[in-house]
Phi, psi and omega in degrees: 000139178233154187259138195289175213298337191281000201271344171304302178266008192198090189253358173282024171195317207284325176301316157325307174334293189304294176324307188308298174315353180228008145307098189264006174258137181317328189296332221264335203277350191282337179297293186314314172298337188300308185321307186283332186299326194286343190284312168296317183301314183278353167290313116355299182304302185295310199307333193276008156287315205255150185261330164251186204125357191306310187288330166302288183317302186314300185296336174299319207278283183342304195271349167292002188279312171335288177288304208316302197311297160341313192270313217250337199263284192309304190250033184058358205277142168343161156247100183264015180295312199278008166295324178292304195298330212104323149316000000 
């Protein structure tokens, strides 16, 4: 896996991204995702300020899709998208 286009263009938060994605020890990765989810969240704030950002937000969303997979595939945690729907 390699880290992505965004960490070029959106490094307050995307470098973290980029660490999670390329963490390979099991110990080390639940950490590496939180970092980045906290880095999207705050990243997020300012964002929920600014009136443009429409492409930043797009790559955010790509990349919270990201972690979920991450999270649910790698560190176990439930899937709860599909628990809501019923699937």
């Amino acid at each position: 896996m390699t880290i992505p286009e965004s960490a070029l263009n959106y490094p307050e938060w995307s470098l973290k991204y980029g660490e999670a994605l390329l963490e390979a020890d099991p110990k080390k990765l639940a950490e590496r995702v939180a970092e980045a989810e906290t880095a999207i969240f705050g990243r997020l704030q300012q964002l929920s300020r600014a009136q443009d950002g429409h492409a930043e937000r797009e790559a955010i969303e790509d990349a919270i899709r990201a972690l979920r997979v991450i999270k649910r595939e790698r560190l176990d945690f439930p899937d709860w998208e599909s628990r809501m729907t019923g699937s």
